[in-house]
C-alpha positions as CSV (number, residue, x, y, z in Angstrom):
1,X,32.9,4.5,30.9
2,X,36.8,5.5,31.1
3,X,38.7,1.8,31.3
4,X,42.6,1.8,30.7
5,X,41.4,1.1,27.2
6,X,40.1,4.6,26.9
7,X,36.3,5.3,27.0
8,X,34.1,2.3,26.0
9,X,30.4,2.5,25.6
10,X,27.9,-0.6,25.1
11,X,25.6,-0.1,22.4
12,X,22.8,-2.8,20.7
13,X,24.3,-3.9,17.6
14,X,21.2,-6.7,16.4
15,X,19.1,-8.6,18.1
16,X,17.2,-11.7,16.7
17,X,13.8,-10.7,16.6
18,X,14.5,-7.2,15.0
19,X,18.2,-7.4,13.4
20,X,20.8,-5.0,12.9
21,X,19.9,-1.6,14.7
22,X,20.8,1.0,11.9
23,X,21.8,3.7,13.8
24,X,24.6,1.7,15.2
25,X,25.8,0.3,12.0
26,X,25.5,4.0,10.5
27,X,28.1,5.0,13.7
28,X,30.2,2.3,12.9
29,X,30.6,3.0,9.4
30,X,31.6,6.4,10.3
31,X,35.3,7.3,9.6
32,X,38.1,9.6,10.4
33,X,40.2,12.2,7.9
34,X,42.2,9.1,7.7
35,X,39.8,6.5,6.3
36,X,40.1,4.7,10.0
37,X,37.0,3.6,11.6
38,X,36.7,6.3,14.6
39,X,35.4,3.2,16.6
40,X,36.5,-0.4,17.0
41,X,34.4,-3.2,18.9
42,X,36.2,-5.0,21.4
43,X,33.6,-7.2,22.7
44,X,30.3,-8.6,22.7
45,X,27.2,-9.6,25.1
46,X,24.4,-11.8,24.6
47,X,21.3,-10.4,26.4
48,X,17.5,-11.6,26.5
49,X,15.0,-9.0,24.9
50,X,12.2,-8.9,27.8
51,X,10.2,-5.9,26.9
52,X,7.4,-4.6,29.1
53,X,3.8,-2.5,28.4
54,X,4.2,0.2,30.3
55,X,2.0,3.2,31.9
56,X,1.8,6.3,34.4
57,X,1.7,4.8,38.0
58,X,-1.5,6.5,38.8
59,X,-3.5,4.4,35.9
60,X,-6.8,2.7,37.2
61,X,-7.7,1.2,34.2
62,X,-9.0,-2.8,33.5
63,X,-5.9,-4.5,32.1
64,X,-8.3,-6.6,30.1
65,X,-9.4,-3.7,27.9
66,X,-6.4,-1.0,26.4
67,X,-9.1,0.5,24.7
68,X,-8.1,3.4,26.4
69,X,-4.3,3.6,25.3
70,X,-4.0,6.3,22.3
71,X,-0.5,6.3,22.1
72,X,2.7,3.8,22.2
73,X,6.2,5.2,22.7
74,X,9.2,3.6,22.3
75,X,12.4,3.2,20.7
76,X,11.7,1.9,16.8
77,X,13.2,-1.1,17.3
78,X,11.5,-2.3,20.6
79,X,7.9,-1.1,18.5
80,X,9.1,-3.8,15.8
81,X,10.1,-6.2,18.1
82,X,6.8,-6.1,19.5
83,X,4.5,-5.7,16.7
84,X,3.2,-8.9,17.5
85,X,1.4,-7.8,20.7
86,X,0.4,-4.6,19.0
87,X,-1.5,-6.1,16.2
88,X,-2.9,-8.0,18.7
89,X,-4.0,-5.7,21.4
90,X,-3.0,-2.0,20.5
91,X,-3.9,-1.9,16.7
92,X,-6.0,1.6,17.5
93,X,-3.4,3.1,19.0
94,X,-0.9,5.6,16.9
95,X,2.9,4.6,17.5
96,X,5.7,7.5,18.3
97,X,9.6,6.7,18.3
98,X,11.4,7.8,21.0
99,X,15.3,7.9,21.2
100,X,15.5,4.8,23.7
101,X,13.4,2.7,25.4
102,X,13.7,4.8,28.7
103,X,12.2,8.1,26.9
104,X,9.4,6.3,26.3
105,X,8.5,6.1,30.2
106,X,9.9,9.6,30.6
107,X,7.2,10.8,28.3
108,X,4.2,9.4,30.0
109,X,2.6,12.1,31.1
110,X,-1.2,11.8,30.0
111,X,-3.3,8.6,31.5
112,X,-4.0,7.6,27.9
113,X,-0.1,6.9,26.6
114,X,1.9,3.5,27.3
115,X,5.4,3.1,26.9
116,X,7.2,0.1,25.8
117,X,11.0,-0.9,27.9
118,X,12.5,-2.9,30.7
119,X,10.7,-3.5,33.9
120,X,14.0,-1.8,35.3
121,X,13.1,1.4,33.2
122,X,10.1,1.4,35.1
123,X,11.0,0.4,38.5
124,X,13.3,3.4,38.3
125,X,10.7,5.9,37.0
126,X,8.0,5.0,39.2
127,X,5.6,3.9,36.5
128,X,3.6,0.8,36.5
129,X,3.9,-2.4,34.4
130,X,0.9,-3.7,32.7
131,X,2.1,-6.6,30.8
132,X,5.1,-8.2,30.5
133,X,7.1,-10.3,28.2
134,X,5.3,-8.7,24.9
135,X,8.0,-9.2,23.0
136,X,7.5,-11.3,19.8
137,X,9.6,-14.2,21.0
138,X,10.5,-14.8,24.7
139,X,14.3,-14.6,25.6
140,X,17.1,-14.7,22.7
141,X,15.2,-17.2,20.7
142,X,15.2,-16.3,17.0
143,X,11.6,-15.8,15.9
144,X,9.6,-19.1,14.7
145,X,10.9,-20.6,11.8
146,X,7.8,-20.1,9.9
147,X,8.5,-17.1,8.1
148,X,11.9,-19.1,6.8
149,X,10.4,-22.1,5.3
150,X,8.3,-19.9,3.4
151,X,11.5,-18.7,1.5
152,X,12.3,-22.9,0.9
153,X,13.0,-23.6,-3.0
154,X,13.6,-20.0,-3.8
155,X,17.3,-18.5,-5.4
156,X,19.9,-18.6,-2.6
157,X,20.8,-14.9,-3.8
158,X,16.8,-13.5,-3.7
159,X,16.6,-15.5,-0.3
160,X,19.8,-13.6,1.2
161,X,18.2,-9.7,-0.1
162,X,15.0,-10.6,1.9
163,X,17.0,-9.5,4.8
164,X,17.7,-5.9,3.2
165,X,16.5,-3.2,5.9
166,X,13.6,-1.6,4.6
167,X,11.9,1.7,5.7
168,X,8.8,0.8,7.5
169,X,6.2,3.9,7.8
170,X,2.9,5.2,10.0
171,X,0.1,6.8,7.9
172,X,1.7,10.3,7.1
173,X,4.8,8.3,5.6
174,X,7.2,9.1,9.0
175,X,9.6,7.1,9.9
176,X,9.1,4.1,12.4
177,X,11.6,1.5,12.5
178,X,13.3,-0.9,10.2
179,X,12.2,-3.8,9.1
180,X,13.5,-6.6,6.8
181,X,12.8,-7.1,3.3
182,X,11.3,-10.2,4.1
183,X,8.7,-8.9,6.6
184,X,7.7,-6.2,5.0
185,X,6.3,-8.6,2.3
186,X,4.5,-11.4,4.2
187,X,0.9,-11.0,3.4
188,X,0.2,-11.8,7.1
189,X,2.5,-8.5,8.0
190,X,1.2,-6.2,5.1
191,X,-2.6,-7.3,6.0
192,X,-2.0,-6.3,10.1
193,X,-1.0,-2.9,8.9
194,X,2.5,-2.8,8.4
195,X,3.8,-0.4,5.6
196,X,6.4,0.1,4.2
197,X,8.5,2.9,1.7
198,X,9.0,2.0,-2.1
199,X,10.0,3.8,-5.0
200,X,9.4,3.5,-9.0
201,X,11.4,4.8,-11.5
202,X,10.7,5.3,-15.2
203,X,13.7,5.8,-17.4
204,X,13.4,7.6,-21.2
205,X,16.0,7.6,-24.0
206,X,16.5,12.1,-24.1
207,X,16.5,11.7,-27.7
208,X,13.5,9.0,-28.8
209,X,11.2,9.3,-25.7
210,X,11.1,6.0,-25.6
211,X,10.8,4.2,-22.0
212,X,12.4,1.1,-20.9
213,X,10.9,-1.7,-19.3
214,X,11.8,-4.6,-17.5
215,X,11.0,-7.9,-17.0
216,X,11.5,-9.3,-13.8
217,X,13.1,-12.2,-13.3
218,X,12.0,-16.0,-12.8
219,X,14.4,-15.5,-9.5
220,X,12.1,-13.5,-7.9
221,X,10.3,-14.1,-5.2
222,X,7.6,-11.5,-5.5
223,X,6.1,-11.3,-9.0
224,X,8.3,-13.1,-11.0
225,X,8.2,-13.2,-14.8
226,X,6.2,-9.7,-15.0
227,X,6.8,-6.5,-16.9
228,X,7.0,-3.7,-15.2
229,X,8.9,-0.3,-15.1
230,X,12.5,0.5,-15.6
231,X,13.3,-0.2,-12.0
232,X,11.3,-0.2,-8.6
233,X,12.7,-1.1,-5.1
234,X,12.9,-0.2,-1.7
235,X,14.9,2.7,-0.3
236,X,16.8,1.1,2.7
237,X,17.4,2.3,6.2
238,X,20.5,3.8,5.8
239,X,21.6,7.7,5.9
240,X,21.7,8.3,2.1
241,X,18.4,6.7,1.7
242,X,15.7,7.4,4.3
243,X,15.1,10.8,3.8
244,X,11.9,10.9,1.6
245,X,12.3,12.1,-2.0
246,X,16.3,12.2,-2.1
247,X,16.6,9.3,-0.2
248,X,14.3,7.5,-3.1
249,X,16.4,9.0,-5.7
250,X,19.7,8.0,-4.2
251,X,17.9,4.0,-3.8
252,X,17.2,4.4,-7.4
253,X,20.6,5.2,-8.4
254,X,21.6,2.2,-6.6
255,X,19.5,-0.2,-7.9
256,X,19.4,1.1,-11.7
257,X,22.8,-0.6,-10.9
258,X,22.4,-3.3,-9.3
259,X,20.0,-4.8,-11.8
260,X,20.4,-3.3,-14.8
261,X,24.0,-2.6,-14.4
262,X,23.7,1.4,-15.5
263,X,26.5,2.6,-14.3
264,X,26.0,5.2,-11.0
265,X,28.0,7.9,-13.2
266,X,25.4,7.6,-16.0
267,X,22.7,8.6,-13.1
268,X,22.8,11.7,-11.8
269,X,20.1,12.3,-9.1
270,X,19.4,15.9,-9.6
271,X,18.5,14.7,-12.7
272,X,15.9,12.3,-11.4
273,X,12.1,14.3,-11.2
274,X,10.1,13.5,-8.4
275,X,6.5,13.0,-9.6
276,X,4.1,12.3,-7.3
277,X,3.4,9.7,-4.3
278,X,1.1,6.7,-4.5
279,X,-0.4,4.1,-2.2
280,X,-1.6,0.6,-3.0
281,X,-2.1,-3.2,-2.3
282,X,-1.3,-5.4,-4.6
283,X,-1.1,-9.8,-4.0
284,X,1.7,-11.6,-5.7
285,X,0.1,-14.9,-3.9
286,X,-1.0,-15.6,-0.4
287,X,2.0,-15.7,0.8
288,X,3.7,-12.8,-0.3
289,X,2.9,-9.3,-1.6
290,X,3.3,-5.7,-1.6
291,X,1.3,-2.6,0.1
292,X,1.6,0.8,0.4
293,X,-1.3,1.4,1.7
294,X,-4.2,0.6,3.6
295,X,-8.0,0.6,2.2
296,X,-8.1,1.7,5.7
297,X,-5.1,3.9,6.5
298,X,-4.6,5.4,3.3
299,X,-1.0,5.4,3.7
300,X,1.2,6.9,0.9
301,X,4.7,5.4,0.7
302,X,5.5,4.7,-3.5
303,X,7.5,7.3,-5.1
304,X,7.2,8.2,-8.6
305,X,10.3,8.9,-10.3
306,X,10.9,10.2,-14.1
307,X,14.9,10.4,-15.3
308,X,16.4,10.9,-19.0
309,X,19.8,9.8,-19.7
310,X,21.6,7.9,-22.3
311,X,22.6,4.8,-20.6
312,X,24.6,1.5,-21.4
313,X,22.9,-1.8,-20.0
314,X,24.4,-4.8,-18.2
315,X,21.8,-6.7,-17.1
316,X,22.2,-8.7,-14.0
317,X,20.0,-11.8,-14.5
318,X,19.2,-13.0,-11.5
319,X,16.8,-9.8,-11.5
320,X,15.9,-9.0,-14.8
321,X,15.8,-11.6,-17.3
322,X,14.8,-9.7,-20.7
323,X,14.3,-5.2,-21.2
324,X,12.8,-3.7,-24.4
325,X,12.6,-0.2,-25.2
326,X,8.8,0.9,-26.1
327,X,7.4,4.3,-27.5
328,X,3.7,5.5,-26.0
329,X,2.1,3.3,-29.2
330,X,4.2,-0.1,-28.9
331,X,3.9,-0.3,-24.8
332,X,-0.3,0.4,-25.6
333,X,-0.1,-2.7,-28.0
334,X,2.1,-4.2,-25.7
335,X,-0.6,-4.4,-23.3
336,X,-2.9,-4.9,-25.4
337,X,-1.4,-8.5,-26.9
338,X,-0.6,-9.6,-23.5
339,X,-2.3,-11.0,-20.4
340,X,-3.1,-8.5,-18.1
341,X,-1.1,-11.0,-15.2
342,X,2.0,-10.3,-17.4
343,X,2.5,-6.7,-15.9
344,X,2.5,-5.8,-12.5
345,X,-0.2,-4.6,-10.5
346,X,1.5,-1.0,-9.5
347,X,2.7,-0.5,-13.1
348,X,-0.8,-1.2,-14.3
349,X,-2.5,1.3,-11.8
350,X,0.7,3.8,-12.7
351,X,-0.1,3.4,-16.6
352,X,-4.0,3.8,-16.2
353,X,-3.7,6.9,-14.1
354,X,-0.6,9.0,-14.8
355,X,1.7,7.3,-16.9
356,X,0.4,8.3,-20.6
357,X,-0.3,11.8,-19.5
358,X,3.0,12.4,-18.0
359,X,4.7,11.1,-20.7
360,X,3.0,13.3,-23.5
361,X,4.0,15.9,-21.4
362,X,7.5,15.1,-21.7
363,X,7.7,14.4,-25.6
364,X,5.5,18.0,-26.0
365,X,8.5,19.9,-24.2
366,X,11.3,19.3,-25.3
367,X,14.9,21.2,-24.2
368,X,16.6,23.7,-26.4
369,X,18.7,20.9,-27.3
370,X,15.2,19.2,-29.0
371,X,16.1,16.5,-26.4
372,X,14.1,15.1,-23.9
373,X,14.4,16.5,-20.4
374,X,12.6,14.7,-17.0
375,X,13.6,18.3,-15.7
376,X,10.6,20.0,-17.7
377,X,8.0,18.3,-15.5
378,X,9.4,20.1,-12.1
379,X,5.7,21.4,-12.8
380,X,4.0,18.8,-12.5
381,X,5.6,17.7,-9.1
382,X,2.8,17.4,-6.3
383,X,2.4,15.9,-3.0
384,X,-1.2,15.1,-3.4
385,X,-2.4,12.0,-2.2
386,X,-3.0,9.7,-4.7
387,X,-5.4,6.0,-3.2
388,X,-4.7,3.4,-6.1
389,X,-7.0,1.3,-4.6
């Protein structure tokens, strides 16, 4: 739209059932040869969400069953936004992201898709609306309050990264939507289906072979006080991070120092080896937990990582609260001394399956330096699926 103020464009920015849209913030971000922001925001419009199930005009089919609906398109955000309805009454049905909401309807052209948008996107298609109002909350109102009295008593800081943007998933580990931190732990969520990216990293001194673990801290809000593995985390939806392996290998590099204070210098990421992917479900309590993966859907979404690099600690507290350095014998009587509820589930299921092989692997080849090198273990990098169930 050209406007004496040059062009101006409107663009969703966040919205209260979903949050910030990423692509918008990514654009935002964006910046000139000067270090300017190529766009500034001049204004801003509240508008209702009011989203609509939509499908081909020519559709005979009982609105009571949607049996018959394979597929739903839509933008990712207006799929999160009404996950709700899905789980409900589309939880067969695969889900595809479409650019916008309007694609969606553009692309039905099969009797067994549905499209999720406005009732104005389908007025001015032709197609016919099924169901309306399938958002997860009707007009601007913020979702129930539910979810946030679950957080109640927790550390203001843990509370305030439950609204990170995680990467949430389909069954082949594509890319769906965003989704907070927060929802993509709620039991409730994770046991509807939702899934979401993760990585875990495994860090080795090059010249002991010894690995470094972590104890999470009391902060935490999912597994506190457990031993685990140097670092694991979420990749966020952000450009750096949401491609697959690299994008789990830049979210390691960020979170070695955010809670371990490793400096990002000290981590190279084409020194990071990728390993392997896992899936898995694993309860912290009934309220909160972690999956990546489905009994059902065997979905594979946990990224193994191995690095080797001297590195200089400063541990932030509020997310570790102690670290040791082990070799292969002391973690084994480690494990052994403690109570099994002392380590986390995935680092268990990690240690049982892979975790001893790999790293005899990496103290049996050793670089011409007689140093340890993740490097050497490019061969043992594999896409298989792994079900850690």
């Amino acid at each position: 739209m050209l406007t004496p103020h040059g062009n101006l464009v409107v663009v969703p920015i966040s919205n209260s059932v979903q949050g910030p849209v990423t692509e918008t913030l990514i654009s935002l971000g964006d910046s000139n040869l000067f270090g300017e922001s190529a766009l500034q925001i001049i204004d801003e419009l509240d508008l209702s969400i009011s989203h609509a199930l939509i499908v081909s005009q020519g559709t005979r089919r009982a609105e009571e069953d949607l049996s018959w609906i394979r597929v739903i398109r839509s933008h990712p955000q207006a799929l999160g936004q009404c996950s709700g309805f899905i789980s409900n009454h589309l939880s067969h049905a695969s889900q595809e992201g479409t650019n916008s909401t309007a694609e969606a309807v553009a692309l039905l052209n099969s009797m067994d898709a549905a499209a999720i948008a406005s009732e104005l996107s389908a007025k001015i298609s032709g197609a016919k609306v099924l169901f309306r109002g399938i958002q997860n909350s009707s007009g601007r109102m913020s979702p129930t309050s539910t979810d946030d009295a679950l957080l109640l008593g927790h550390d203001e800081e843990q509370i305030r990264l439950m609204e990170e943007r995680c990467i949430v998933v389909n069954d082949d580990d594509e890319f769906l939507r965003d989704g907070s931190k927060k929802e993509c732990h709620l039991m409730t969520n994770i046991e509807n289906g939702l899934l979401h990216r993760a990585f875990s990293l495994f860090l080795f001194d090059p010249k002991t072979g010894k690995l470094l673990l972590q104890k999470r801290a009391p902060e935490k809000i999912t597994f506190p006080n457990m031993w685990t593995n140097t670092c694991c985390s979420h990749p966020l939806a952000v450009r750096s991070e949401i491609d697959g392996k690299q994008g789990a290998k830049n979210a390691a590099q960020r979170k070695l120092e955010h809670e371990l204070g490793i400096p990002t210098k000290q981590v190279n990421v084409d020194h990071i080896q990728f390993l392997t992917r896992i899936h898995y479900l694993a309860t912290s309590d009934n309220t909160w937990g972690e999956h990546e993966g489905t009994p059902q859907k065997l979905t594979i979404v946990d990224y193994i990582l191995f690095l080797t690099t001297p590195v200089t600690l400063n541990v932030n507290k509020n997310e570790v609260c102690d670290e040791k350095w082990v070799s292969m014998d002391e973690l084994k009587q480690l494990m052994n001394e403690l109570d099994p509820s002392s380590f986390t589930p995935w680092f268990k299921l990690i240690v049982h399956e892979f975790l001893f092989k790999w790293w005899q692997a990496l103290l049996d080849h050793p670089n011409q330096n007689q140093e340890y090198d993740a490097k050497m273990l490019a061969y043992l990098e594999s896409d298989q699926i792994h079900r850690l169930l």
